[in-house]
Backbone as a printed PyTorch tensor [residue, N CA C, xyz], in Angstrom:
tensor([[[  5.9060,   9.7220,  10.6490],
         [  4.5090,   9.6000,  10.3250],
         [  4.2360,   8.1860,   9.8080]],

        [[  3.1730,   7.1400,  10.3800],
         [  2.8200,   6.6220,   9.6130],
         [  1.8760,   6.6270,   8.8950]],

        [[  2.5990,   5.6030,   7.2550],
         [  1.5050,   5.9560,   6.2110],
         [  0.8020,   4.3270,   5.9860]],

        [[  0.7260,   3.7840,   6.9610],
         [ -0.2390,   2.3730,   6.7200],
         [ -1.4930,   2.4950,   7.0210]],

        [[ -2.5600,   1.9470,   6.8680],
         [ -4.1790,   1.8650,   7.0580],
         [ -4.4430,   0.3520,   7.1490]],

        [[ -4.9270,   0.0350,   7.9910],
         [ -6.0140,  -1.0780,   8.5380],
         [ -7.2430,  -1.6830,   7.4940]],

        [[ -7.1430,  -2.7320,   7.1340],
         [ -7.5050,  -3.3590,   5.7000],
         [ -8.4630,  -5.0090,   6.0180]],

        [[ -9.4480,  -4.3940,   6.0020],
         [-10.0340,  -5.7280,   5.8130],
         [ -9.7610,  -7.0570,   4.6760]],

        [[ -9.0870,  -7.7880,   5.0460],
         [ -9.0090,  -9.4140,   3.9360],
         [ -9.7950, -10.5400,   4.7740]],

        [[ -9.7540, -11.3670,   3.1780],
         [-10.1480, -12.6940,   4.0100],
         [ -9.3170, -13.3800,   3.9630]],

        [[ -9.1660, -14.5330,   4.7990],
         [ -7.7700, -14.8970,   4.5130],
         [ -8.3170, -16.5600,   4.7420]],

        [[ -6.9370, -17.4150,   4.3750],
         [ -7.0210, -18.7320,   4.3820],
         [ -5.4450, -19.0940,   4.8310]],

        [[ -5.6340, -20.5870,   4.8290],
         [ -3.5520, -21.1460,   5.3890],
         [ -2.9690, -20.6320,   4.4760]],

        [[ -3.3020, -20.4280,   3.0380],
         [ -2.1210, -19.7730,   1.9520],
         [ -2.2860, -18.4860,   1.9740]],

        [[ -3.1050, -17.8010,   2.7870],
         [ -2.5030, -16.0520,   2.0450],
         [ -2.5410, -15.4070,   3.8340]],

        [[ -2.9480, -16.0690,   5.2080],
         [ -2.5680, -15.5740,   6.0730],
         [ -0.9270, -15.1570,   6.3470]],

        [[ -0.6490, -14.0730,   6.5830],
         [  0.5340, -13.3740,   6.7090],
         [  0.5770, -13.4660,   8.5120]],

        [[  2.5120, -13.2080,   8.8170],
         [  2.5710, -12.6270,   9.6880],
         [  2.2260, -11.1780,  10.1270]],

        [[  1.7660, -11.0750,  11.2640],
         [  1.1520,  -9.1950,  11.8840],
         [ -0.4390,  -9.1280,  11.2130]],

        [[ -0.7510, -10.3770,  10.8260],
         [ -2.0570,  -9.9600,  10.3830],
         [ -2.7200, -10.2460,  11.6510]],

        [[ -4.4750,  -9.6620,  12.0910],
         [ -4.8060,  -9.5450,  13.0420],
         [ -6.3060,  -9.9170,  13.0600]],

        [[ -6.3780, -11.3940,  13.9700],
         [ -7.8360, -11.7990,  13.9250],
         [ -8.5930, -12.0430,  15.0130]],

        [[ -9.8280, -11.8610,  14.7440],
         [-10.9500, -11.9180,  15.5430],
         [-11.5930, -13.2510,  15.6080]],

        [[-10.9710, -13.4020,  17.2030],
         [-11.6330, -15.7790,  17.3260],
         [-12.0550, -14.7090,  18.5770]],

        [[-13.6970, -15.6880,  18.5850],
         [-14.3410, -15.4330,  19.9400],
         [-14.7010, -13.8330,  20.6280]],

        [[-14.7890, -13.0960,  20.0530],
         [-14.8770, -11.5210,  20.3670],
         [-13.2880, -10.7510,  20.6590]],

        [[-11.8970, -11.3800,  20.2020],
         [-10.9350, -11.1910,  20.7050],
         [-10.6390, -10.8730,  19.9520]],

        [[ -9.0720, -10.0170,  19.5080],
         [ -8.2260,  -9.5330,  19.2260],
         [ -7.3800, -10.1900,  18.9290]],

        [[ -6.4660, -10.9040,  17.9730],
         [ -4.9790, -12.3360,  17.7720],
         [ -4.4550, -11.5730,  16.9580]],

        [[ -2.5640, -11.4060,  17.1130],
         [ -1.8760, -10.9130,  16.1410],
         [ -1.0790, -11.7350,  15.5890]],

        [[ -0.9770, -12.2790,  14.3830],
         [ -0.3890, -13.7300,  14.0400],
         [  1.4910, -12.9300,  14.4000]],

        [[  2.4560, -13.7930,  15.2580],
         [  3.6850, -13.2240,  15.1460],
         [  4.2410, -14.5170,  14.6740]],

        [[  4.1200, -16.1810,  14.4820],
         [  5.0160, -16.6630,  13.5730],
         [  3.9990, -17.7620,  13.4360]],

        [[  4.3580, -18.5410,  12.4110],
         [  3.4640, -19.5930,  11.5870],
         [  3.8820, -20.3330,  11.2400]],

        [[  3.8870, -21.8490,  10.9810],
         [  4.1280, -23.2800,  10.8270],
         [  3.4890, -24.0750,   9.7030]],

        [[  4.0830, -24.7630,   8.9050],
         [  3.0060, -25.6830,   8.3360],
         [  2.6040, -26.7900,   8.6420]],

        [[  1.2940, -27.0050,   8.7600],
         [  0.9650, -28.2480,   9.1510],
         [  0.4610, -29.6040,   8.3350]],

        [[  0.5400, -30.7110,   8.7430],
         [  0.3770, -31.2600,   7.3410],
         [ -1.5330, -30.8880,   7.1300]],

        [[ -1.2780, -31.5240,   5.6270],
         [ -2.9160, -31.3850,   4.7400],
         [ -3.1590, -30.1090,   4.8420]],

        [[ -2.2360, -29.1260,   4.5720],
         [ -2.3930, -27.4570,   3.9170],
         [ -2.5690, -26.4470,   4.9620]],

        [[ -2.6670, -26.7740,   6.1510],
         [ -2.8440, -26.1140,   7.0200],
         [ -1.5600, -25.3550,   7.8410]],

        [[ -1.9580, -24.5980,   8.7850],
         [ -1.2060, -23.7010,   9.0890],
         [ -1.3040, -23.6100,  10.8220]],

        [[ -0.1220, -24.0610,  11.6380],
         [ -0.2150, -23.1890,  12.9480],
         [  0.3280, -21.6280,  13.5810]],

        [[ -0.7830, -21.4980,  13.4620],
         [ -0.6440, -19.5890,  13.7470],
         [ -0.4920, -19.2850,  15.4470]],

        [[  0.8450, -18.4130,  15.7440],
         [  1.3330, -18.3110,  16.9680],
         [  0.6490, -16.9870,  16.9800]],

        [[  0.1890, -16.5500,  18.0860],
         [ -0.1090, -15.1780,  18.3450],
         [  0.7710, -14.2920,  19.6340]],

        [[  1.3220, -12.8010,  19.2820],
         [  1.7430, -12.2130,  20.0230],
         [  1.0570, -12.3420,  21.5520]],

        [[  0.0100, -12.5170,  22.0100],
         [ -0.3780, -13.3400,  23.2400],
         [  0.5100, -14.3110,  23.8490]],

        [[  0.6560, -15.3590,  22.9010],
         [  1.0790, -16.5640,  23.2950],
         [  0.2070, -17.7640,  23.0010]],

        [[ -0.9880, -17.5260,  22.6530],
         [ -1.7340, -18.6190,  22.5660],
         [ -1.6050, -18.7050,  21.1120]],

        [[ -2.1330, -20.3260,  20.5940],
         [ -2.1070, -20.7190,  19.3200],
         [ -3.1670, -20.9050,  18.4760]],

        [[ -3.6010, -21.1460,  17.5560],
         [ -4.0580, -21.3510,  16.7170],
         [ -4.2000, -22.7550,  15.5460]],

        [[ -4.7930, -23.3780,  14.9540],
         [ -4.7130, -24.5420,  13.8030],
         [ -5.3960, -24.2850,  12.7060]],

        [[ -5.2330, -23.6760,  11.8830],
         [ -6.0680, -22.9370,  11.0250],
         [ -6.1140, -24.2650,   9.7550]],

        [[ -6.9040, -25.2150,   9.4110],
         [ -7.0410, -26.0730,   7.9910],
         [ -6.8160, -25.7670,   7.0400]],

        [[ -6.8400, -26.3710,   5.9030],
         [ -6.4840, -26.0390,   4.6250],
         [ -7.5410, -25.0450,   4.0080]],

        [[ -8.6540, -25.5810,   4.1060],
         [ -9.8160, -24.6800,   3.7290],
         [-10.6340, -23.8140,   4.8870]],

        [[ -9.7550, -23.8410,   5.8320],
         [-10.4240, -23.0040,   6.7810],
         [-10.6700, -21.0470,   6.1180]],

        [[-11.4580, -20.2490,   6.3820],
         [-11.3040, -18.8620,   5.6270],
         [-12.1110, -18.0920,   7.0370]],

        [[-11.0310, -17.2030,   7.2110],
         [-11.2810, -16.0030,   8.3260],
         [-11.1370, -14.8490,   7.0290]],

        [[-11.4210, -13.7630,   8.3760],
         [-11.6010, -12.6800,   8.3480],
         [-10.3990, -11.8120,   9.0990]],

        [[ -9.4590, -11.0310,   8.6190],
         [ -8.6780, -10.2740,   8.7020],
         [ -8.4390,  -9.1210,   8.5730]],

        [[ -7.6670,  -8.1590,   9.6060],
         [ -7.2570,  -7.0280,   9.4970],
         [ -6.1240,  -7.0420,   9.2070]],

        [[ -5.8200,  -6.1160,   8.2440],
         [ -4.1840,  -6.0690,   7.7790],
         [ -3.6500,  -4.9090,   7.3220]],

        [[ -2.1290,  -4.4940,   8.1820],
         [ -1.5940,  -3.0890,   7.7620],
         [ -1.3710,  -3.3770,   6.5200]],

        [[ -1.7060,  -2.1200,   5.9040],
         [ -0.7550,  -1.9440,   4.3140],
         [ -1.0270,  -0.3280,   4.0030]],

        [[ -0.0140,  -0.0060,   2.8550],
         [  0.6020,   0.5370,   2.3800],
         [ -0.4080,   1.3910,   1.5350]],

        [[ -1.0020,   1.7900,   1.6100],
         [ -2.1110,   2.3740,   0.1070],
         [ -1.1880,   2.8130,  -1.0090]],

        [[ -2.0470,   2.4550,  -2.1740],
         [ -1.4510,   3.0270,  -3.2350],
         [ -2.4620,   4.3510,  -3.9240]],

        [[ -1.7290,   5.1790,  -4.3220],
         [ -2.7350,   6.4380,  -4.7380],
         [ -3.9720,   6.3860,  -5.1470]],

        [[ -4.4220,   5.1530,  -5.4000],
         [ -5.3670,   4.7300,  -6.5680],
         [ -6.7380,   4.3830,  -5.6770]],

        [[ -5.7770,   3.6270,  -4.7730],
         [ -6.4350,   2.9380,  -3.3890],
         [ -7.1790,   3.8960,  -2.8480]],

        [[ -6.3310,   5.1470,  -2.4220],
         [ -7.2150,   6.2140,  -1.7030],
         [ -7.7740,   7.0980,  -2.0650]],

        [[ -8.3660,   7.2670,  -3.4300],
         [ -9.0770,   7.9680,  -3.6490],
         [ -8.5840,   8.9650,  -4.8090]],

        [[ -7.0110,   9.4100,  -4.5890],
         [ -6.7100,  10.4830,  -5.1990],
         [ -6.4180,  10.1490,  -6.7400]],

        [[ -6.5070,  11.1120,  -7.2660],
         [ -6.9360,  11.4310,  -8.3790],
         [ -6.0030,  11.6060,  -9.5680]],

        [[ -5.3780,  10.8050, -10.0410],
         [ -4.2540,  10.5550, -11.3080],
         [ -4.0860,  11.1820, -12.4800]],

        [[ -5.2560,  11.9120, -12.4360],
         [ -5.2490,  12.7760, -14.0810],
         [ -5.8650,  11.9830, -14.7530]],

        [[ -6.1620,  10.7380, -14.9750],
         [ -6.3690,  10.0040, -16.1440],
         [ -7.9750,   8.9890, -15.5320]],

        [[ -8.7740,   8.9560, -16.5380],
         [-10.1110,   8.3730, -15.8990],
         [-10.0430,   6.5790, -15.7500]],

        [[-10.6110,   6.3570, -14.4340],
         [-10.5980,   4.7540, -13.8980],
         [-11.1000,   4.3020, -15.8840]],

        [[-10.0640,   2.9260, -15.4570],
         [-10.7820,   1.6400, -16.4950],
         [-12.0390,   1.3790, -15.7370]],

        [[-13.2630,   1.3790, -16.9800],
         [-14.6100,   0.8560, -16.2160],
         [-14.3350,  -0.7210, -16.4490]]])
């Protein structure tokens, strides 16, 4: 069974991950390995084959597997949220 869910982030050259998954041009990109480039930036390879140059301050929009934590989904701990 998997227990991952599909996660909207935003992302930039420092917090884009590998397997994260972005939308250039109405398309679909799955980052599979990444480079640094100089002045903070990042070249992002995609399972396609085609590439990417993402800047230092460049900021997308990302889908990303993860892991939920109980808290995340809703369920219910016994103990009431910190407001």
């Amino acid at each position: 069974m998997n227990d991952r869910v599909a996660m909207g982030v935003t992302v930039d050259s420092q917090t884009i991950r590998v397997g994260d998954q972005l939308f250039l041009g109405g398309q679909a990109f799955t980052v599979s390995d990444m480079s640094v480039v100089p002045r903070g930036g990042r070249r992002l390879e995609f399972a396609s084959g085609e590439s990417f140059t993402m800047r230092a301050h460049t900021v997308l929009y990302a889908t990303r597997s993860v892991r939920p934590t109980p808290d995340a989904t809703g369920a219910r701990s016994g103990r009431p949220r910190p407001r």
